[in-house]
PDB file with one MODEL, atoms N, CA, C and O in Angstrom:
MODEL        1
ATOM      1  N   UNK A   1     -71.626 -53.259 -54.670  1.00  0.00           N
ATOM      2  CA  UNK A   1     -72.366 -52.480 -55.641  1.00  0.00           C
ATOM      3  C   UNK A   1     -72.053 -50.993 -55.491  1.00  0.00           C
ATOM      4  O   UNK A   1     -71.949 -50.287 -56.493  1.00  0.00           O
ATOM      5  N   UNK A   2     -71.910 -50.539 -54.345  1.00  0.00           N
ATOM      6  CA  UNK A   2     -71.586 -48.932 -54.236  1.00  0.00           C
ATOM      7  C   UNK A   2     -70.363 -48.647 -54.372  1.00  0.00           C
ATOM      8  O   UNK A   2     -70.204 -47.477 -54.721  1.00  0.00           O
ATOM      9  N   UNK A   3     -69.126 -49.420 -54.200  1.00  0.00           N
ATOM     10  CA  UNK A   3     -67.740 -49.316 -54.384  1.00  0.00           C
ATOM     11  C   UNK A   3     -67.984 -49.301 -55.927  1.00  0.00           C
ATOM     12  O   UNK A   3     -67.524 -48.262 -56.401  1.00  0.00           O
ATOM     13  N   UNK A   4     -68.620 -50.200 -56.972  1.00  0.00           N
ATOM     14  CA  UNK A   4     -68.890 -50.066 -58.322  1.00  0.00           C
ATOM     15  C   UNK A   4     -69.024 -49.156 -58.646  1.00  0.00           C
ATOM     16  O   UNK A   4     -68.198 -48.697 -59.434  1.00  0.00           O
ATOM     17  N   UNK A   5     -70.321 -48.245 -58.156  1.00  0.00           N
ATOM     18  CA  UNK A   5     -70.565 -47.156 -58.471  1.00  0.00           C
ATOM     19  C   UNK A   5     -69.583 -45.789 -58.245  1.00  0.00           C
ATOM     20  O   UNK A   5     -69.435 -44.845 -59.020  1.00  0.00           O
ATOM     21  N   UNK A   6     -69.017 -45.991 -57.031  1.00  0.00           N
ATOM     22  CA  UNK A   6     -67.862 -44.861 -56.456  1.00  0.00           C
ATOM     23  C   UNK A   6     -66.865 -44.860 -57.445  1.00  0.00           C
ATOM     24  O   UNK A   6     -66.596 -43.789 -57.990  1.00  0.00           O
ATOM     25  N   UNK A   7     -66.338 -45.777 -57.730  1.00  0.00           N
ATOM     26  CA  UNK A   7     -65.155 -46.149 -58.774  1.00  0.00           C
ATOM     27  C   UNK A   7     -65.592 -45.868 -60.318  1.00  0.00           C
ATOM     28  O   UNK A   7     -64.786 -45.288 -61.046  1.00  0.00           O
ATOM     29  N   UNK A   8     -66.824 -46.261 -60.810  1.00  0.00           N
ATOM     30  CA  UNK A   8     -67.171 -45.779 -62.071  1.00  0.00           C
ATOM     31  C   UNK A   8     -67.556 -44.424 -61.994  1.00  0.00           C
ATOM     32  O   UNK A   8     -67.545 -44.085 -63.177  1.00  0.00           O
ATOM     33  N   UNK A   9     -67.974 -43.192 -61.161  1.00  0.00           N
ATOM     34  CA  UNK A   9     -68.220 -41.859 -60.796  1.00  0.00           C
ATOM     35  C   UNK A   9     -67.098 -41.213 -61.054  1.00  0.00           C
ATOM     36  O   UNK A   9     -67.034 -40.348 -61.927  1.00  0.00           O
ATOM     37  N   UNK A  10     -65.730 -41.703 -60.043  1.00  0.00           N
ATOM     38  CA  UNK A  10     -64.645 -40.962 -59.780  1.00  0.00           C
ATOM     39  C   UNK A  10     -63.858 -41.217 -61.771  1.00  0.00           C
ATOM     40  O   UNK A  10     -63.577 -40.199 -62.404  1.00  0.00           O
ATOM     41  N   UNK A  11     -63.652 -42.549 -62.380  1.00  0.00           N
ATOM     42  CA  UNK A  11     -63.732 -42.878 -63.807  1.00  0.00           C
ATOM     43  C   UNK A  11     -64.516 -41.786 -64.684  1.00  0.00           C
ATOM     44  O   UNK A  11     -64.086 -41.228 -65.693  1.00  0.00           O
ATOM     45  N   UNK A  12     -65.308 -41.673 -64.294  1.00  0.00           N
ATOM     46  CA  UNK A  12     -66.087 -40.784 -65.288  1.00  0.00           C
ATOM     47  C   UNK A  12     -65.772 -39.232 -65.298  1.00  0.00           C
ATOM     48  O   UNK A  12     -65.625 -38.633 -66.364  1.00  0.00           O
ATOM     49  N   UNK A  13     -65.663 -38.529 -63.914  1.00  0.00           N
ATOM     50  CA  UNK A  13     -64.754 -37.246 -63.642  1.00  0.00           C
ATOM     51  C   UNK A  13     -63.354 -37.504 -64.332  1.00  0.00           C
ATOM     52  O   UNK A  13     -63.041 -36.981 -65.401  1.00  0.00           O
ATOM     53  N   UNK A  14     -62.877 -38.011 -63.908  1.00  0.00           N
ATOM     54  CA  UNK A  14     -61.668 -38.471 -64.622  1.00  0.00           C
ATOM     55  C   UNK A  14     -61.521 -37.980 -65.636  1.00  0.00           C
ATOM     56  O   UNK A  14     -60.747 -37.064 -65.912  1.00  0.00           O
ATOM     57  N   UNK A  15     -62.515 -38.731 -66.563  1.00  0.00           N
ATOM     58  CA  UNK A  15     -62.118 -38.964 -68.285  1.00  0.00           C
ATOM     59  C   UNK A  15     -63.115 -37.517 -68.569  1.00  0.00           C
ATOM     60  O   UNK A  15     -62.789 -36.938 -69.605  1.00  0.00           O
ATOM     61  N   UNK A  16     -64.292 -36.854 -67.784  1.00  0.00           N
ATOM     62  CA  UNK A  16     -64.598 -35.768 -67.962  1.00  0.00           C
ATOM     63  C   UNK A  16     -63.609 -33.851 -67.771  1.00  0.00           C
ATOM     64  O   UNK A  16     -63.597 -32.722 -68.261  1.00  0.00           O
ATOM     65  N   UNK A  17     -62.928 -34.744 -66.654  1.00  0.00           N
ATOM     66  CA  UNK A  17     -61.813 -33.711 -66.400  1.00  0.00           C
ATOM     67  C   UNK A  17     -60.574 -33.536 -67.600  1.00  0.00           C
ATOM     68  O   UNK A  17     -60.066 -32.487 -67.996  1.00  0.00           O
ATOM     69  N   UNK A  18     -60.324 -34.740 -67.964  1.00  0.00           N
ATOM     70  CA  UNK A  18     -59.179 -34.434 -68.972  1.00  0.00           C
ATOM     71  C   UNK A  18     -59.916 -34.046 -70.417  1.00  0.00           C
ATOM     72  O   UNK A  18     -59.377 -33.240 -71.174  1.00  0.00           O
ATOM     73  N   UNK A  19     -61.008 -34.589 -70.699  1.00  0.00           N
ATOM     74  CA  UNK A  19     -62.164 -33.281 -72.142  1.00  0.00           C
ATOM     75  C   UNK A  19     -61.728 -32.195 -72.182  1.00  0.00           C
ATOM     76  O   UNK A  19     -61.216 -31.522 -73.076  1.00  0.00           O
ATOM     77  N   UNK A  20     -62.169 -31.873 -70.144  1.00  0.00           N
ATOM     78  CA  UNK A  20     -62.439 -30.165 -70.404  1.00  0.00           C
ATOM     79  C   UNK A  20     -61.096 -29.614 -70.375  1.00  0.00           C
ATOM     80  O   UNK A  20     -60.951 -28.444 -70.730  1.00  0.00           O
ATOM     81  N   UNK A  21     -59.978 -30.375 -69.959  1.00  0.00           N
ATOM     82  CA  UNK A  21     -58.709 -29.656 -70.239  1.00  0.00           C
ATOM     83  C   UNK A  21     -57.913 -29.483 -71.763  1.00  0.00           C
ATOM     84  O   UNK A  21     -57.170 -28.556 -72.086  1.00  0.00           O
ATOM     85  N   UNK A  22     -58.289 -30.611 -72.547  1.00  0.00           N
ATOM     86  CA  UNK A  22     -57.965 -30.863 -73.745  1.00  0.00           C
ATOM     87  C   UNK A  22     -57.663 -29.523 -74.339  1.00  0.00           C
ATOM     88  O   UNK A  22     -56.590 -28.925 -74.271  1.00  0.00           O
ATOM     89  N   UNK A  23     -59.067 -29.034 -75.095  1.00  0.00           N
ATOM     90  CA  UNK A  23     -58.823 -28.053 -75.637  1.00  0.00           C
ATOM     91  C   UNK A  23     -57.908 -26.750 -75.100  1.00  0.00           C
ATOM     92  O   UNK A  23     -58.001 -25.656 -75.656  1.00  0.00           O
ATOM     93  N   UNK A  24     -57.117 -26.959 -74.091  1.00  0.00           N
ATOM     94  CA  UNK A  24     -56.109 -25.652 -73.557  1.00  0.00           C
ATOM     95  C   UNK A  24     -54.743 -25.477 -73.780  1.00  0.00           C
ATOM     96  O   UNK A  24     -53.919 -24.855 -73.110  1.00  0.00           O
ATOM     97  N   UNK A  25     -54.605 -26.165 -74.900  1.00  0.00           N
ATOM     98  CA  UNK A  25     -53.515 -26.866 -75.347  1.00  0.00           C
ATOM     99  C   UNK A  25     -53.621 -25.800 -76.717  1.00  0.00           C
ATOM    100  O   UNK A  25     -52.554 -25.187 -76.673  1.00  0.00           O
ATOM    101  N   UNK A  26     -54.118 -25.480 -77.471  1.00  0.00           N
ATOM    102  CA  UNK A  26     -54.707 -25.403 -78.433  1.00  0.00           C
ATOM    103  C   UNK A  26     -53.745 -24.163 -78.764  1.00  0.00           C
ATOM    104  O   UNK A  26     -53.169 -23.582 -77.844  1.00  0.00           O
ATOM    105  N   UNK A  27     -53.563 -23.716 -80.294  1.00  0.00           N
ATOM    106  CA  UNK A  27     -52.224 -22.917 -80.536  1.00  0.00           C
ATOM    107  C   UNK A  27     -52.749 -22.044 -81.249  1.00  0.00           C
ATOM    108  O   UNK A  27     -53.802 -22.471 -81.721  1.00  0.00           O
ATOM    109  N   UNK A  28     -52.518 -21.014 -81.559  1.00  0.00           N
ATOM    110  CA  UNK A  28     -53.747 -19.447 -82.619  1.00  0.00           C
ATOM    111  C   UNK A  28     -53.259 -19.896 -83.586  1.00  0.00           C
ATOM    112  O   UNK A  28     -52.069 -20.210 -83.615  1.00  0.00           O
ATOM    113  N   UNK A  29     -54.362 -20.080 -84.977  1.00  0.00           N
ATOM    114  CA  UNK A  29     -53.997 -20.097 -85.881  1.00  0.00           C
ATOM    115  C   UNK A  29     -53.059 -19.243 -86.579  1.00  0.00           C
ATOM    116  O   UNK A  29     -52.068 -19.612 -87.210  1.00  0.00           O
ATOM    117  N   UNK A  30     -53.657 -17.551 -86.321  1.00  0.00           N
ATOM    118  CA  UNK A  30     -53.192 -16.825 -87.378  1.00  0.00           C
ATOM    119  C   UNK A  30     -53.300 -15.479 -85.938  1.00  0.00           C
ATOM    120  O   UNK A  30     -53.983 -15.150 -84.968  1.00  0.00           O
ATOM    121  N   UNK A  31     -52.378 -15.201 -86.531  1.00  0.00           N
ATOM    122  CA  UNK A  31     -51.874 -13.610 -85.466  1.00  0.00           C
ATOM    123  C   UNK A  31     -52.241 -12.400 -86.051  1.00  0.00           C
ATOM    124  O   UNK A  31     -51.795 -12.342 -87.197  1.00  0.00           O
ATOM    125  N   UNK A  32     -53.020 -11.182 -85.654  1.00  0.00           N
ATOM    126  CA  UNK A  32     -53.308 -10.118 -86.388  1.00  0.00           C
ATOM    127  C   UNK A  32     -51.967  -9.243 -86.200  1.00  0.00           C
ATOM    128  O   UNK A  32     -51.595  -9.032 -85.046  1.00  0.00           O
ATOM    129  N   UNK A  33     -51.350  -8.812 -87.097  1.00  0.00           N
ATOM    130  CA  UNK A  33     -51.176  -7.547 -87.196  1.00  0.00           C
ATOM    131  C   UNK A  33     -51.577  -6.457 -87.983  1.00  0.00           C
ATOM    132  O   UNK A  33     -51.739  -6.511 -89.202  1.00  0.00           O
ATOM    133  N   UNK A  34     -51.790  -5.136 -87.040  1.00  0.00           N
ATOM    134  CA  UNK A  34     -52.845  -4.127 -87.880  1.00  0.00           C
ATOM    135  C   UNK A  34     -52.059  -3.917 -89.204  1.00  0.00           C
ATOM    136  O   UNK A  34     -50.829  -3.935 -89.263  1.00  0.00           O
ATOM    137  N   UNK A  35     -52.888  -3.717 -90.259  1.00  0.00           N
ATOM    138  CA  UNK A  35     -52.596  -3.818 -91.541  1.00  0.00           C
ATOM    139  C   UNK A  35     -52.207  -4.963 -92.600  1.00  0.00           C
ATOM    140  O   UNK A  35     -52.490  -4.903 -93.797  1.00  0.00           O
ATOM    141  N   UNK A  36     -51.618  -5.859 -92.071  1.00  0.00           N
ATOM    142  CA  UNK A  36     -51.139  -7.153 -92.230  1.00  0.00           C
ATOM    143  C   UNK A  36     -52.241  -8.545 -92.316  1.00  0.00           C
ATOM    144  O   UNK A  36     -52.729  -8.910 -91.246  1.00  0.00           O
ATOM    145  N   UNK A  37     -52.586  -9.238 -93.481  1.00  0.00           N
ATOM    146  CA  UNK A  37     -53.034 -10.209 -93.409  1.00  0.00           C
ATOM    147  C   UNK A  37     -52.182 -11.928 -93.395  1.00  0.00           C
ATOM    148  O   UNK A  37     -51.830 -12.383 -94.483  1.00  0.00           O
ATOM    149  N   UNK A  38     -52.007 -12.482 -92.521  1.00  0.00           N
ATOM    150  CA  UNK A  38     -50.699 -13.584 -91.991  1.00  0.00           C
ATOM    151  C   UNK A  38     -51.493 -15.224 -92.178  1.00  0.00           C
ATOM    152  O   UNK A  38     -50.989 -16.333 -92.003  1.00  0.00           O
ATOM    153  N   UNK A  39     -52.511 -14.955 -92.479  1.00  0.00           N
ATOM    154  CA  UNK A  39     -53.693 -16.295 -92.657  1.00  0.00           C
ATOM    155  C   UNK A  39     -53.230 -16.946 -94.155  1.00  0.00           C
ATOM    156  O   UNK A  39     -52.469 -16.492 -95.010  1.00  0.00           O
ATOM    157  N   UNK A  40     -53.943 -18.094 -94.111  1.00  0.00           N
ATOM    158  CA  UNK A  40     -53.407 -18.761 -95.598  1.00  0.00           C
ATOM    159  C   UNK A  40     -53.359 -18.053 -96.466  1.00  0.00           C
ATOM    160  O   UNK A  40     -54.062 -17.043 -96.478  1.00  0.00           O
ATOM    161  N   UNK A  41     -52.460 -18.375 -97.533  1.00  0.00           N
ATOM    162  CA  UNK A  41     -52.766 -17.138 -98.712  1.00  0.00           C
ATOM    163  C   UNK A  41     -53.626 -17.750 -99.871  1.00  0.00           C
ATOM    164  O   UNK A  41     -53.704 -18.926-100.224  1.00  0.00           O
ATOM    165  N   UNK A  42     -54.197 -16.732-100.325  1.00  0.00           N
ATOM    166  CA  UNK A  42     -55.102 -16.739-101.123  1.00  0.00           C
ATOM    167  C   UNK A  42     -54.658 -16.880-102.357  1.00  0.00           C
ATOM    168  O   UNK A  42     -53.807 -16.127-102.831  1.00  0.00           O
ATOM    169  N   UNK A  43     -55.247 -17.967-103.067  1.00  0.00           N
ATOM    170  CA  UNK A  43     -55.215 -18.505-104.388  1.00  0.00           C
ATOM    171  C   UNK A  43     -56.473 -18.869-105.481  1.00  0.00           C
ATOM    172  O   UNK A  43     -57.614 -19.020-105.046  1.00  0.00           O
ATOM    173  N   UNK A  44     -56.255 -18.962-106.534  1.00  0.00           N
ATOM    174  CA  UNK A  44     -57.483 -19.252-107.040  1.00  0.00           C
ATOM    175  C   UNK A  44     -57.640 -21.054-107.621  1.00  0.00           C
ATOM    176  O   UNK A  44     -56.928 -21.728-108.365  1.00  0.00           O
ATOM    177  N   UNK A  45     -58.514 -21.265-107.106  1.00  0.00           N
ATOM    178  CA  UNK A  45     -59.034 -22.985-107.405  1.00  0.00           C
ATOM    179  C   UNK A  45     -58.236 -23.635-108.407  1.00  0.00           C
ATOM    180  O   UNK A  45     -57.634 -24.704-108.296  1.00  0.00           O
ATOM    181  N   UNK A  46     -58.318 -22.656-109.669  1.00  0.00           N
ATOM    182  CA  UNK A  46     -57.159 -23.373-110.707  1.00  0.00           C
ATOM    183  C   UNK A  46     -56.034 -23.798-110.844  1.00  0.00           C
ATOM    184  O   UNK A  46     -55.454 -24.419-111.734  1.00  0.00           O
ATOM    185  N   UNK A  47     -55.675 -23.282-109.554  1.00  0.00           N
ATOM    186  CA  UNK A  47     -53.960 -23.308-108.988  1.00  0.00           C
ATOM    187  C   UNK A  47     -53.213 -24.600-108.597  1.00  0.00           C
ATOM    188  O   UNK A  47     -52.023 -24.888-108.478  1.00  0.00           O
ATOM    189  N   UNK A  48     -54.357 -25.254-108.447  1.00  0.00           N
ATOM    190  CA  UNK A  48     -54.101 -26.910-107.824  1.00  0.00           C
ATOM    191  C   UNK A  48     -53.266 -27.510-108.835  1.00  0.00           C
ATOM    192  O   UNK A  48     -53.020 -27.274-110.018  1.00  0.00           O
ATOM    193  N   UNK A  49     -52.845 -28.530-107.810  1.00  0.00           N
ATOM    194  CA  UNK A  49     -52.180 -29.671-108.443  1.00  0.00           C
ATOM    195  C   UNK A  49     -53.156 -30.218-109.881  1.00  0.00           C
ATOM    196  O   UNK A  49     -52.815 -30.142-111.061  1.00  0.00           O
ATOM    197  N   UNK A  50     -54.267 -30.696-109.393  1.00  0.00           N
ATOM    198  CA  UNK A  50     -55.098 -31.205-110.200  1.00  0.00           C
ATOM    199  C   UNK A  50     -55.285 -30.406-111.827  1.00  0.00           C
ATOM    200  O   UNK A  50     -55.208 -31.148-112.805  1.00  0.00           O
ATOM    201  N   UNK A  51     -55.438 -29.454-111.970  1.00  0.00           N
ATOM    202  CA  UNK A  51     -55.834 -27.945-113.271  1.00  0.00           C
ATOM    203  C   UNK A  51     -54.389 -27.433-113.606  1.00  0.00           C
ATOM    204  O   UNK A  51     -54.221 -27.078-114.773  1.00  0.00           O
ATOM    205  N   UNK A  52     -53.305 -27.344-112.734  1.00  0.00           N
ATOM    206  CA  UNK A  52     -51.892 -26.921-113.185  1.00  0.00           C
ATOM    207  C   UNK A  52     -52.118 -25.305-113.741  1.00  0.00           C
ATOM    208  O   UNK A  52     -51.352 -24.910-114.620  1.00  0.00           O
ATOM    209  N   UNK A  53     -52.979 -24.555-113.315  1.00  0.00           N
ATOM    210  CA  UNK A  53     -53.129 -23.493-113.386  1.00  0.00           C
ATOM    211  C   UNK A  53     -54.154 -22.785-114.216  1.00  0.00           C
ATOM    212  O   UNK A  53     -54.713 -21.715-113.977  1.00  0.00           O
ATOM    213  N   UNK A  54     -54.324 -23.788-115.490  1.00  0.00           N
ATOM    214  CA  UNK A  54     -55.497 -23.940-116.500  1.00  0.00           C
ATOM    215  C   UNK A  54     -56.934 -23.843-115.720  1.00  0.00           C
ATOM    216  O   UNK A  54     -57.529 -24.633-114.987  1.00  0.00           O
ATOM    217  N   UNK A  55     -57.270 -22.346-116.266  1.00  0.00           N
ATOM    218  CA  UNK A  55     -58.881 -21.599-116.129  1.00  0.00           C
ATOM    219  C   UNK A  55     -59.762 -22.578-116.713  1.00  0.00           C
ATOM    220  O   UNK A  55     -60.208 -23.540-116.087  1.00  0.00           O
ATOM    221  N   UNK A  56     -60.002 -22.327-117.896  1.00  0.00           N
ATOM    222  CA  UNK A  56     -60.616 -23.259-118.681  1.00  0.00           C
ATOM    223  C   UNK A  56     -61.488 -24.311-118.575  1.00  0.00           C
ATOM    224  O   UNK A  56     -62.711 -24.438-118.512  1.00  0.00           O
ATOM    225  N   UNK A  57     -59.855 -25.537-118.573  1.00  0.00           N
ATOM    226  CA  UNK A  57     -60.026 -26.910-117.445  1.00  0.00           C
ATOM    227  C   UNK A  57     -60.670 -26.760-116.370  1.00  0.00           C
ATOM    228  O   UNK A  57     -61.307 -27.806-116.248  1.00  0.00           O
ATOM    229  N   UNK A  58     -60.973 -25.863-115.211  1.00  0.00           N
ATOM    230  CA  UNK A  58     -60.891 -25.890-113.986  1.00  0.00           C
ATOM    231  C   UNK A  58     -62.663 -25.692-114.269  1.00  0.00           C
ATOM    232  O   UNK A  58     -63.432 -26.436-113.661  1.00  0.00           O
ATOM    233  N   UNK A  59     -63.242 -24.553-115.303  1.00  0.00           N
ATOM    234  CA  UNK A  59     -64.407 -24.129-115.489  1.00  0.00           C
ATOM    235  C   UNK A  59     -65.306 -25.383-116.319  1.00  0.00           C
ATOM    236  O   UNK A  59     -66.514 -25.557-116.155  1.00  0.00           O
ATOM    237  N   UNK A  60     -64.520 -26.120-117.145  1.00  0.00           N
ATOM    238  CA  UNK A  60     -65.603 -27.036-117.652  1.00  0.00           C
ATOM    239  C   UNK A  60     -65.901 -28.439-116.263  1.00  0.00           C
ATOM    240  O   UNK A  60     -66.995 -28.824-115.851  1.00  0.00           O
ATOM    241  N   UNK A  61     -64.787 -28.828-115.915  1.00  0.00           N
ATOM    242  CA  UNK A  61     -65.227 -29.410-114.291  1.00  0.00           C
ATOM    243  C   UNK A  61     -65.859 -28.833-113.311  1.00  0.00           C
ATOM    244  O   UNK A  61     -65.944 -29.449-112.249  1.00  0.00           O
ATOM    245  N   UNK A  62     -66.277 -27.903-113.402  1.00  0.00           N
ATOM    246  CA  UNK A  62     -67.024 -26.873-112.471  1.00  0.00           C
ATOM    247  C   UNK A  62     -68.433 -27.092-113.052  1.00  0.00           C
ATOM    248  O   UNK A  62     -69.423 -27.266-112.341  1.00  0.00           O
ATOM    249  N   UNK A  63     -68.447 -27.070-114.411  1.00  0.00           N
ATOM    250  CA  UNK A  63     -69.686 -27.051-115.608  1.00  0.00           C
ATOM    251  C   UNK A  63     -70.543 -28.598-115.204  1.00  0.00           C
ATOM    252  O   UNK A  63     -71.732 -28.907-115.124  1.00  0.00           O
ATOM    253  N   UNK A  64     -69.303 -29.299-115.019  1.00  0.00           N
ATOM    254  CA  UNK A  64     -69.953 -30.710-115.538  1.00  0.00           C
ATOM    255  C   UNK A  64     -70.286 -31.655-114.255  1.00  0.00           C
ATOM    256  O   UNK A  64     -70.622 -32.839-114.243  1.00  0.00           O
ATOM    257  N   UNK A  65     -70.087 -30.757-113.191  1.00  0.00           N
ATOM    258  CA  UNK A  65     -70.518 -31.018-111.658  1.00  0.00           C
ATOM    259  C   UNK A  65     -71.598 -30.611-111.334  1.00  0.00           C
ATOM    260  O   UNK A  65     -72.415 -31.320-110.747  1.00  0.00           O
ATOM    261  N   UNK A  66     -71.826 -29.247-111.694  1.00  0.00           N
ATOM    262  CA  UNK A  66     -72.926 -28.624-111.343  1.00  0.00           C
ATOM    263  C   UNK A  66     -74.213 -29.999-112.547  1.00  0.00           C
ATOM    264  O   UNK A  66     -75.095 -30.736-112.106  1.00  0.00           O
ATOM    265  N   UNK A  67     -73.804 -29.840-113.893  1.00  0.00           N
ATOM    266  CA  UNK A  67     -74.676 -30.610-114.477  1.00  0.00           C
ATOM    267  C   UNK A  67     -75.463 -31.701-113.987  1.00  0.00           C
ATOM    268  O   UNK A  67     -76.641 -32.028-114.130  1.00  0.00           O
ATOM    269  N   UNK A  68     -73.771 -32.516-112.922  1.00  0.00           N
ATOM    270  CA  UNK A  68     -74.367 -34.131-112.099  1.00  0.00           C
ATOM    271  C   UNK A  68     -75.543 -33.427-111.004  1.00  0.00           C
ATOM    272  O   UNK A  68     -76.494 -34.089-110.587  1.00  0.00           O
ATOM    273  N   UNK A  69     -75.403 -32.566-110.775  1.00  0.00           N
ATOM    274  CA  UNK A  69     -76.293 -31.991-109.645  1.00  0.00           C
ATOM    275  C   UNK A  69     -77.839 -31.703-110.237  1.00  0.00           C
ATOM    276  O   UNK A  69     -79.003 -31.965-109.932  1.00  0.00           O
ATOM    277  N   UNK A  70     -77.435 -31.319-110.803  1.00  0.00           N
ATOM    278  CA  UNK A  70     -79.317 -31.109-111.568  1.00  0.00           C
ATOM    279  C   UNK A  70     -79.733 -31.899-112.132  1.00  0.00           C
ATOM    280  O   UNK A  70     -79.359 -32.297-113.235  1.00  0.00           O
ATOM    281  N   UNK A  71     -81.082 -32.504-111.117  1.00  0.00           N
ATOM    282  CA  UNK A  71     -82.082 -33.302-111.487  1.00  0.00           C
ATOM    283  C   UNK A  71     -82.711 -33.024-112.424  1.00  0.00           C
ATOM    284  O   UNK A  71     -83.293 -34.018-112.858  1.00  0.00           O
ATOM    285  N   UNK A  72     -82.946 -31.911-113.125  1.00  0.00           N
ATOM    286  CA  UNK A  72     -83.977 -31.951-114.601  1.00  0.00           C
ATOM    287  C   UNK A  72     -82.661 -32.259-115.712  1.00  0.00           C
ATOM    288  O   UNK A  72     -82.747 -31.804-116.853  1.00  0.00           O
ATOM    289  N   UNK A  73     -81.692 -32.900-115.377  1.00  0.00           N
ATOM    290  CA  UNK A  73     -80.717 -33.289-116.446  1.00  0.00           C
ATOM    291  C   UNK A  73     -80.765 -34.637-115.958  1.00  0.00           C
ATOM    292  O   UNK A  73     -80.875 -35.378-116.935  1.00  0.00           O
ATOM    293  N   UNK A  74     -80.724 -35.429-114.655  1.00  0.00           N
ATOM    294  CA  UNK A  74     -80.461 -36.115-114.352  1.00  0.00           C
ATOM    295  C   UNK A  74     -81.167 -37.024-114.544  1.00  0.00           C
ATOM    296  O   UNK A  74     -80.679 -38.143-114.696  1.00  0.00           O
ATOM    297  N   UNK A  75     -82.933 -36.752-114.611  1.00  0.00           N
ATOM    298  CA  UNK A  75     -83.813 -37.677-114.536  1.00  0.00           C
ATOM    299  C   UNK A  75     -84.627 -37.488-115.957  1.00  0.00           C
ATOM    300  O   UNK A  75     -85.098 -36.416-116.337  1.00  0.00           O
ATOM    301  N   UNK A  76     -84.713 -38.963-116.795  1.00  0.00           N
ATOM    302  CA  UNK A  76     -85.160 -38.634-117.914  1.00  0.00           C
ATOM    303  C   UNK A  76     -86.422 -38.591-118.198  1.00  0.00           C
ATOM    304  O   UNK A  76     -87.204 -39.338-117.610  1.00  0.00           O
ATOM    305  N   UNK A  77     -86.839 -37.715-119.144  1.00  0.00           N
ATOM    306  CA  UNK A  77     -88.331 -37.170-119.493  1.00  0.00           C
ATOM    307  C   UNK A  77     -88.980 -38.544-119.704  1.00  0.00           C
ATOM    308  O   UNK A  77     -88.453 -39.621-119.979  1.00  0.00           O
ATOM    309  N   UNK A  78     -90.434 -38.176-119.475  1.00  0.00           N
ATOM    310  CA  UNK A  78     -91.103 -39.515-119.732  1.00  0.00           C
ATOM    311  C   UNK A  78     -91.760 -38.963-121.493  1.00  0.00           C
ATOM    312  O   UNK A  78     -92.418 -39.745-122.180  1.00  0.00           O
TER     313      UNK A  78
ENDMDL
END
């Protein structure tokens, strides 16, 4: 029973030791340089694959989401 326990302890450091090393691996997203922004670039929603660049399109699916969201549309008057 105590060899059980010794062996599931030292198991458990184990698999606790390699957690806390995990994350040290880990790579910088985005590098500052002063003046310089190097992070994703910025686009606007319409830009997608999905809208092909079309405002419009992009605003009445925006319209008609928000609509599914509101319960005084959603639920009918008695």
């Amino acid at each position: 029973m105590m060899r059980t326990l010794t062996m599931l302890g030292l198991l458990l450091a184990a698999v606790a030791g390699a957690a806390s090393l995990s994350g040290c691996g880990e790579k910088t997203v985005t590098s500052y340089e002063p003046g310089k922004y190097s992070g994703a670039r910025v686009v606007s929603p319409w830009d997608s694959p999905q809208y092909a660049g079309k405002q419009a399109e992009w605003d009445s699916a925006i319209q008609a989401r928000a609509l599914g969201q509101n319960d005084y549309v959603r639920i009918p008057a008695k």
